[in-house]
C-alpha positions as CSV (number, residue, x, y, z in Angstrom):
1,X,103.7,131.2,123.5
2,X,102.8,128.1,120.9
3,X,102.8,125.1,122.1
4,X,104.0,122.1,120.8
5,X,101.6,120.3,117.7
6,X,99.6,117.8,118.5
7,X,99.1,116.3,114.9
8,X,101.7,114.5,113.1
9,X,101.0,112.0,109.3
10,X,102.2,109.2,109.1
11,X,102.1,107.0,105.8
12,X,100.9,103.5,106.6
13,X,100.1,100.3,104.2
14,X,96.7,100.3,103.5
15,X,96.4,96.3,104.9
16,X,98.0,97.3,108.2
17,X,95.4,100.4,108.5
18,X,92.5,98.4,107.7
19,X,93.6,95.6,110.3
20,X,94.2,98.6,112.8
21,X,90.6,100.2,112.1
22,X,89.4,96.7,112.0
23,X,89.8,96.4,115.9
24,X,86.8,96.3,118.4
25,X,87.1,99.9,120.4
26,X,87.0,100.6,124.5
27,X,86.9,104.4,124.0
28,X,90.7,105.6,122.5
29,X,91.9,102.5,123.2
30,X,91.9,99.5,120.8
31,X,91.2,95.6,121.8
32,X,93.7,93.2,120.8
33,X,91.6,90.2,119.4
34,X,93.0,87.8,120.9
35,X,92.4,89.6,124.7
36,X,96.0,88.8,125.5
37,X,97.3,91.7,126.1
38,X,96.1,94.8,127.5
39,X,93.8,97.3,125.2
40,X,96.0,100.5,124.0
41,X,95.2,103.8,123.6
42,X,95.5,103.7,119.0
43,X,97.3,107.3,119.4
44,X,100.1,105.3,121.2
45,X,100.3,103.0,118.6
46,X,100.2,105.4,115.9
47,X,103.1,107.1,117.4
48,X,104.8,104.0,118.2
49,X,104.8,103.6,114.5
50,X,105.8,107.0,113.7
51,X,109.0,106.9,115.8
52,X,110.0,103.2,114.2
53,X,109.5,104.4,111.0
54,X,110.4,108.3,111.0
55,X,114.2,109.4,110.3
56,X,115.5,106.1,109.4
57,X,119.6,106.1,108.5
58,X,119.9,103.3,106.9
59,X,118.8,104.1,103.3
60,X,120.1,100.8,101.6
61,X,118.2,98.8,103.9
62,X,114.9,101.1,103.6
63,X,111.9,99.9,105.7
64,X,113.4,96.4,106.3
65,X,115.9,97.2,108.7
66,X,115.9,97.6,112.0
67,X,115.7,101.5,114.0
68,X,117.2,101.1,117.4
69,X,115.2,102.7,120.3
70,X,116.6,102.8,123.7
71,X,113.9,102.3,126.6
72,X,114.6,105.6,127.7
73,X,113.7,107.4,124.3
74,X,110.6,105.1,124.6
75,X,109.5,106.0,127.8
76,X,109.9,109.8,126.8
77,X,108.3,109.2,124.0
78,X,105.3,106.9,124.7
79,X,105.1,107.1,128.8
80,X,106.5,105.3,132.0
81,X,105.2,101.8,130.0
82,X,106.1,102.0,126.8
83,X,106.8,97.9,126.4
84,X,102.6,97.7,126.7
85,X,102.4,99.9,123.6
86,X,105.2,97.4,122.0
87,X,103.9,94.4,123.3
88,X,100.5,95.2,121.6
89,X,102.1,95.6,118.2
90,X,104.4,92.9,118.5
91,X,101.9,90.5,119.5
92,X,99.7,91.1,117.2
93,X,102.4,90.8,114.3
94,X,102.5,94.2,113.4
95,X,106.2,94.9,114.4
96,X,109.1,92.7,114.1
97,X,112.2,93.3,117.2
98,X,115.8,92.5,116.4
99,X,116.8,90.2,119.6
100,X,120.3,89.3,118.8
101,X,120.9,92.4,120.4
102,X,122.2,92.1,124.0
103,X,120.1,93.0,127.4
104,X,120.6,96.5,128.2
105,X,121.3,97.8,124.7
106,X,118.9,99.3,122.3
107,X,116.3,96.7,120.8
108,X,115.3,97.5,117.1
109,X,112.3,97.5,115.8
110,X,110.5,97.7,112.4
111,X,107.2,97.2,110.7
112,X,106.8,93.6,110.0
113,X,107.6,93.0,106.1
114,X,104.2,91.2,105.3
115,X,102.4,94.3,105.3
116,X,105.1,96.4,103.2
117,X,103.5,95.4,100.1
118,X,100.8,97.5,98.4
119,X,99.1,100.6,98.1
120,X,99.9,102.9,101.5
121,X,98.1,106.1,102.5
122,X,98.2,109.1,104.7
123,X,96.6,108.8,108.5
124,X,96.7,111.9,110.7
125,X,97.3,111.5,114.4
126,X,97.2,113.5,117.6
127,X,101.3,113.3,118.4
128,X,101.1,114.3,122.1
129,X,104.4,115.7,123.6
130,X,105.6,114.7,126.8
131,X,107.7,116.6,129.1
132,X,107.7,119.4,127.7
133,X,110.2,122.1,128.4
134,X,110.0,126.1,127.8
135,X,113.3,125.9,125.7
136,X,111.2,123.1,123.5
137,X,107.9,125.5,123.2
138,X,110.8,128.7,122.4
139,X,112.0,127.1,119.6
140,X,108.9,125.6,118.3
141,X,107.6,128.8,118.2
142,X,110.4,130.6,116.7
143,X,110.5,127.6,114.0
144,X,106.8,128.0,113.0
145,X,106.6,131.5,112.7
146,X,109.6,131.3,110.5
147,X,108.0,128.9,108.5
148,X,104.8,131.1,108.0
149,X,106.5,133.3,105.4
150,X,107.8,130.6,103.5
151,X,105.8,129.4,100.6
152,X,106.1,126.0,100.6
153,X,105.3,124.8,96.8
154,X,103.7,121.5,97.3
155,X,102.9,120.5,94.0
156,X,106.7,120.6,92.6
157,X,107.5,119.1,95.9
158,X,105.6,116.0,95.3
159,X,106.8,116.2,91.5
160,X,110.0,116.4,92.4
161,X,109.8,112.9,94.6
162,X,108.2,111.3,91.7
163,X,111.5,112.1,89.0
164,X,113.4,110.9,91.9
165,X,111.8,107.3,92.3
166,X,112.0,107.2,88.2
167,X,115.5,108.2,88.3
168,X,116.6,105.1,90.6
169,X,117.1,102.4,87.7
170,X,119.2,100.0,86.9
171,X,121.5,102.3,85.4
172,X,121.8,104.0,88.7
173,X,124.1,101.5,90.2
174,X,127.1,99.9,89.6
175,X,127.5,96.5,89.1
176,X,129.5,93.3,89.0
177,X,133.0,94.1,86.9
178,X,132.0,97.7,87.6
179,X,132.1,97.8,91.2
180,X,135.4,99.2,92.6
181,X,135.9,98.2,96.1
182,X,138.1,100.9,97.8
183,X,140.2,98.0,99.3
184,X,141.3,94.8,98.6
185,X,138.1,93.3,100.7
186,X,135.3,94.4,101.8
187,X,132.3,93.1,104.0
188,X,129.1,91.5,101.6
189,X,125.7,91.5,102.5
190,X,123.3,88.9,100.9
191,X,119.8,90.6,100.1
192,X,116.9,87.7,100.4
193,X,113.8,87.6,98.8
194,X,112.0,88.3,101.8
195,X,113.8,91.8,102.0
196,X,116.6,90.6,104.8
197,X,120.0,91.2,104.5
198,X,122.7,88.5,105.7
199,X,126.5,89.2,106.1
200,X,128.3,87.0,103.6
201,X,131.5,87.4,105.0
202,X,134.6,89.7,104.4
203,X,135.7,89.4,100.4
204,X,137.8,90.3,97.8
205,X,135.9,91.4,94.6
206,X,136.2,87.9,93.0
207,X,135.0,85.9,95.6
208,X,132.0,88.6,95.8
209,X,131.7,88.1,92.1
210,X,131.5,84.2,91.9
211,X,129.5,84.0,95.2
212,X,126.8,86.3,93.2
213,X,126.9,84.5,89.8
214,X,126.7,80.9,91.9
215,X,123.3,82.1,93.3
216,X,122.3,83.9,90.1
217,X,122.5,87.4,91.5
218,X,124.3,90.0,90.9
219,X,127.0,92.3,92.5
220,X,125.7,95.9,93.6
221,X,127.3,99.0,94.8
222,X,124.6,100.5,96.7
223,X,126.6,104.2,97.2
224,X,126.3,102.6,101.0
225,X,128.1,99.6,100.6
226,X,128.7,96.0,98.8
227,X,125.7,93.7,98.2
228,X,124.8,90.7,96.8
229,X,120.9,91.0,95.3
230,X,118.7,90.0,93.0
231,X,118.6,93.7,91.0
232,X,115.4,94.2,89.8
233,X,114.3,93.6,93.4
234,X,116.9,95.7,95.2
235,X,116.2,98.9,92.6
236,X,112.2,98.1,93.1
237,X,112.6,98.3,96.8
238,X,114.8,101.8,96.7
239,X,112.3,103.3,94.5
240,X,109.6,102.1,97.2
241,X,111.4,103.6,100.0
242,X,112.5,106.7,98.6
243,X,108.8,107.8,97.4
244,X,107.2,106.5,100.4
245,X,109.9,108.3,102.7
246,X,109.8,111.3,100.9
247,X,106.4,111.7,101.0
248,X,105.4,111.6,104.5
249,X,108.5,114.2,104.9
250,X,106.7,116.2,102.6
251,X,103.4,115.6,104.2
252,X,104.3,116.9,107.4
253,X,105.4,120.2,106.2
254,X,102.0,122.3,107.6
255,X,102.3,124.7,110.9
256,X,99.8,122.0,112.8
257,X,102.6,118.7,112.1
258,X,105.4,121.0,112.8
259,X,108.4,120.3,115.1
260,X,111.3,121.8,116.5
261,X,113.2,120.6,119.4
262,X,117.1,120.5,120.6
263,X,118.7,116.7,120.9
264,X,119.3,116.3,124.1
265,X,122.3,114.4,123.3
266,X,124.3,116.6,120.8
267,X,122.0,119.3,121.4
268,X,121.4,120.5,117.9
269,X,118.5,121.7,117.3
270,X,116.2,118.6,115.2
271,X,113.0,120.1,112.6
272,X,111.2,119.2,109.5
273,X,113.5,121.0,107.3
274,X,117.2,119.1,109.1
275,X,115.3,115.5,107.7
276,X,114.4,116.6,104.7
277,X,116.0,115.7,101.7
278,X,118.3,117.9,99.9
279,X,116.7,117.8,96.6
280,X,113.4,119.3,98.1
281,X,115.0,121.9,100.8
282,X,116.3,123.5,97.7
283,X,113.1,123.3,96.0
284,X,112.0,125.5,99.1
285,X,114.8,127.8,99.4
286,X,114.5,128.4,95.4
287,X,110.7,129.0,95.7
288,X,111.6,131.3,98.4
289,X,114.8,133.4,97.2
290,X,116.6,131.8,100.3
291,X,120.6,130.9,100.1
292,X,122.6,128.6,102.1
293,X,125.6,129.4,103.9
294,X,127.1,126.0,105.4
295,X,130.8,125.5,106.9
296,X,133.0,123.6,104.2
297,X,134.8,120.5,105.5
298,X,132.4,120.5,108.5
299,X,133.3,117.5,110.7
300,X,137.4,117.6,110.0
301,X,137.0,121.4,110.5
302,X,135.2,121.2,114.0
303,X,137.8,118.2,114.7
304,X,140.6,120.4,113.5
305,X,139.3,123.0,116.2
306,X,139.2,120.8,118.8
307,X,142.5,120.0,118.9
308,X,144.0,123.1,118.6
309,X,141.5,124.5,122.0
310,X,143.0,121.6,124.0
311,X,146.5,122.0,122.6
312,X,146.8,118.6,121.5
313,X,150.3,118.0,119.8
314,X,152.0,115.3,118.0
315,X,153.5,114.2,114.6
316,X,150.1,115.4,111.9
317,X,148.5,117.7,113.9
318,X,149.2,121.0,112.3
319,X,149.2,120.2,109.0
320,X,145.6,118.4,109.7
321,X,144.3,121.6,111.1
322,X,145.8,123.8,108.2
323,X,144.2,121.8,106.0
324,X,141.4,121.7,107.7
325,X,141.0,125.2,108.2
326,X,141.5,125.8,104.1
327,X,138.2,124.1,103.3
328,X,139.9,121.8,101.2
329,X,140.4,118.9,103.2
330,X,138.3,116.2,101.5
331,X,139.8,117.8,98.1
332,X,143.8,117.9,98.5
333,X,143.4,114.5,101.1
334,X,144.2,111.4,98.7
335,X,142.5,111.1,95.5
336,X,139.2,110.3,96.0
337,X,137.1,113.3,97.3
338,X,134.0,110.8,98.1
339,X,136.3,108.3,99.5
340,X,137.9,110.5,101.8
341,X,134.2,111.8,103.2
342,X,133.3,108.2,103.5
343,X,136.4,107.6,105.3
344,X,136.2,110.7,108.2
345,X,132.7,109.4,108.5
346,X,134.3,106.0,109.5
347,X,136.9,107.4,111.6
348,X,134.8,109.7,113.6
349,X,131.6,107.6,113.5
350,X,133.0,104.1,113.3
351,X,135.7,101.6,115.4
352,X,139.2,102.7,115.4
353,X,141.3,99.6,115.3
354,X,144.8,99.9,116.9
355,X,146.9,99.2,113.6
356,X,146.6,100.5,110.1
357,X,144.5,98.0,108.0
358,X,145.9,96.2,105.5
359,X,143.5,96.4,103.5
360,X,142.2,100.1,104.0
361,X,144.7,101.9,101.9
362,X,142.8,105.5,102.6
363,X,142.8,104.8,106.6
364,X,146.6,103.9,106.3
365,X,147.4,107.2,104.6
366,X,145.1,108.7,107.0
367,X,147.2,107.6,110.1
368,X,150.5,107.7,108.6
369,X,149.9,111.3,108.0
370,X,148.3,112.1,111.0
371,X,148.7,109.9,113.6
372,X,148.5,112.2,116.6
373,X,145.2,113.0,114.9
374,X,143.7,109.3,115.0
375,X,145.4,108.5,118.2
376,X,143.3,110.8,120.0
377,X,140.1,109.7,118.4
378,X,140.9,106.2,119.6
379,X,141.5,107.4,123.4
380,X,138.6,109.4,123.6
381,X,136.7,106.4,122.2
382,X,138.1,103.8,124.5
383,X,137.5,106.3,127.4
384,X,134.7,108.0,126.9
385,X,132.7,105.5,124.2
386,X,132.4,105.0,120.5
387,X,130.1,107.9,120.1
388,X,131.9,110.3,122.3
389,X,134.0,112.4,120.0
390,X,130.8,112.5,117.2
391,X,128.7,114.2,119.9
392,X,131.7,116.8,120.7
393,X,131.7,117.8,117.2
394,X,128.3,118.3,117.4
395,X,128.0,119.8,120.8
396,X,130.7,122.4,119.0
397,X,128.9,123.0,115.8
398,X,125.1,123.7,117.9
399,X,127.1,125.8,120.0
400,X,128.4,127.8,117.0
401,X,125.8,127.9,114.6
402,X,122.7,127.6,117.3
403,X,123.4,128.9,120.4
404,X,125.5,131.9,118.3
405,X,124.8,132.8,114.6
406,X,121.2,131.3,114.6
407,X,120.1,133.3,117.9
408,X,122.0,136.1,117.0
409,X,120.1,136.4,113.9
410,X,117.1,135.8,115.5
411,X,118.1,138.6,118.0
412,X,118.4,140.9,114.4
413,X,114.5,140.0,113.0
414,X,116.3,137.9,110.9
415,X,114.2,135.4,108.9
416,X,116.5,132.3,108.8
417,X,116.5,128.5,109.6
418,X,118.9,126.1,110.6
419,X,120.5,122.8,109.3
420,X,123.0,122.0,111.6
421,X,126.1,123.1,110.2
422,X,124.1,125.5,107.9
423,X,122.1,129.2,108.1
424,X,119.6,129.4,105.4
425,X,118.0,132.9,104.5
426,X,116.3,135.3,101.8
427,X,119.4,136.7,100.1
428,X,118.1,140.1,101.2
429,X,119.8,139.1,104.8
430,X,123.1,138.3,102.6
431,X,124.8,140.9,104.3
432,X,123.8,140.7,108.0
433,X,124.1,137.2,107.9
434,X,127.8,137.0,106.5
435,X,129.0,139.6,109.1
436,X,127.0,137.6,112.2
437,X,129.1,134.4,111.2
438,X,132.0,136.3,111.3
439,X,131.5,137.7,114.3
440,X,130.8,134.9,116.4
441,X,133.8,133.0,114.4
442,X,136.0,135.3,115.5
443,X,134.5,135.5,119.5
444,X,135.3,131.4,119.6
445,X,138.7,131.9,117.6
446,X,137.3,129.1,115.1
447,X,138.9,129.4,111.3
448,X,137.1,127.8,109.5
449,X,135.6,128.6,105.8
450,X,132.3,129.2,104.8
451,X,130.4,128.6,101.5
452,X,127.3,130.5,100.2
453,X,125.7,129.2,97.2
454,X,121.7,130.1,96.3
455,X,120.3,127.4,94.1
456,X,119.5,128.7,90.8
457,X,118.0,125.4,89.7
458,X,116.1,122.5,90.4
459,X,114.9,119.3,88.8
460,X,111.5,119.5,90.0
């Protein structure tokens, strides 16, 4: 069996690898210069780096915000003391950590902002894996020799990033009088100079607007939410993210930086290809002859499931679940098909206060129709936790699409790969693949629709 790489790349600014290589050595390990703190192995800190940097969610806030990391995830990741490996960085300046959280939670970390600016380059590391299992080395192997038929077309990859940095513009956004805010207010950030955000407070749109033109800034819609920002900055610093991001996504796409591993908390099954960007997958699967089939509605559909296996009742719960079940939830629900995604995402992801918002039109139509629906969200949440009913959707959907289509294909010599809610495959498998879907739809009673598309063009 294969065993899990040992090599990831990471891209770094070129000022923080020269201070890093600038360090006096004791073997591996590097000195701080001040000899206050213990000498660390620079692997460790590489990785360190890697995990605070890698997979961020927040896209608005780019390399500036903050990427919580629970001490266990750290000592899986970096060893039974992973707060020496911190400490190093922290104390010598290279990390910033978010202390307003509280003790016990999840600290957050990022790469301190004075070394963001200028040129950045690739540095290769040995990434060792700890604890790991036989499922892990199954899957990695499965994974990478999946990934050896592909062709993976580097050159229009790395294009492709390039049109989309030049396509983020001013134009891109929308801004002051054109901002829509999808309720009467809405929470404003502040972006500073220094590339931190602070919460303005909750507004309507004219305060927003007078608050931006009284510090000569201007009103943003960032697709992610409301902001207040100087707008040459904010675009410079997307385009700066997105490349940079990109890129080492991109750069880790060789059989020795490969990885392949099931969450241990939602248990789907995390690779290269679930973190890469849409825009370059289908660059692959085009390259490739490859199709996508993906379950339509995914999260509402799964939800819809749910419900109907524990036999929840109540006023909304079968029409939610026929709807669901159509594939055209986020289409026939209100009038706004964006809206409505952003709004399941808050429901399912989110808080869920005890009354209807006043001013959340969408939620309010969302539990006047269904409030059976949102009233068990709410108890499982208060029970259970704010993430609990995310991770049973996706405990369902690995269990559907992993632990049965995917290994079932598998099972069939079935080149395919996995992106959560989606099987992609050379359309040559079109057929085996649409009836193995079925099939295991059918053995878990689970109605929901399927779409298909191969992409017969790119911008790259």
């Amino acid at each position: 069996m294969a065993s899990n790489p040992v090599y990831r790349n990471i891209l770094l600014p070129n000022k923080l690898v020269d201070y890093l290589n600038g360090c006096q050595r004791k073997g591996k390990k590097l000195i701080d210069p001040t000899n206050a703190v213990q000498p660390i192995d620079r692997c460790k800190l590489l990785k360190a780096l890697y995990i605070i940097q890698s997979n961020r969610k927040e896209k608005e806030d780019g390399f500036y915000s903050y990427k919580k990391l629970s001490k266990q995830y750290l000592e899986k990741s970096l060893g039974k003391e992973p707060y020496k490996v911190i400490d190093w960085l922290g104390h010598n300046h290279i990390i910033d950590c978010d202390e307003d959280t509280g003790k016990g939670v999840s600290l957050g970390y990022r790469i301190s902002s004075k070394w963001l600016q200028g040129d950045w380059t690739k540095v290769p590391f040995h990434y060792k894996v700890r604890g790991e299992k036989p499922q892990d080395v199954a899957e990695l192997e499965t994974f990478t020799n999946n990934f050896r038929t592909l062709t993976i077309p580097f050159p229009k990859l790395y294009r492709r990033i390039e049109k989309e940095v030049e396509f983020i513009t001013v134009q891109h956004y929308k801004i002051d009088n054109e901002v829509k805010f999808p309720y009467k207010e809405v929470t404003v950030r502040e972006l500073w100079d220094d590339g931190q955000y602070d919460k303005i407070g909750v507004l309507t749109k004219k305060q927003a607007l007078d608050e931006a033109r009284s510090n000569g800034k201007t009103l943003i819609d960032t697709g992610y939410g409301i902001i207040i920002a100087d707008l040459d900055f904010f675009v410079a610093r997307q385009k700066d993210y997105v490349g940079k991001s990109w890129k080492q996504a991109v750069d880790n796409l060789t059989v020795k930086t490969l990885y392949a591993k099931r969450n241990e908390t939602n248990n789907r099954l995390d690779t290269n290809f679930t973190n890469l960007a849409k825009p370059l997958y289908d660059i692959i699967l085009l390259t490739n002859g490859y199709g996508e089939s993906d379950l339509m509605n995914s999260q509402p559909t799964l939800l819809g499931h749910i419900l109907k296996t524990k036999e929840v009742e109540g006023e909304g719960v079968s029409n939610f679940i026929e709807l669901t079940e159509s594939g055209k939830f986020y289409d026939d629900f209100g009038d706004d098909r964006a809206a409505t995604k952003k709004l399941m995402f808050k429901v399912l992801f989110g808080k869920s206060p005890e009354k209807a918002p006043k001013n959340n039109t969408i939620l309010a139509e969302f539990m006047e129709q269904f409030p059976a629906v949102y009233d068990y969200i709410r108890e499982q949440k208060q029970e259970k936790g704010k993430e609990a009913v995310a991770v049973e959707l996706q405990k369902l959907e690995s269990k559907l699409f992993i632990d049965g289509i995917y290994y079932d294909l598998i099972g069939q010599d079935v080149i395919c790969f996995t992106k959560h809610d989606s099987i992609s495959y050379h359309h040559k498998y079109h057929d085996v693949v649409e009836k193995t879907i079925r099939k295991h739809f059918d053995r878990m009673r689970f109605n929901g629709r399927i779409k298909t598309e191969y992409v017969i063009n790119t911008a790259a």
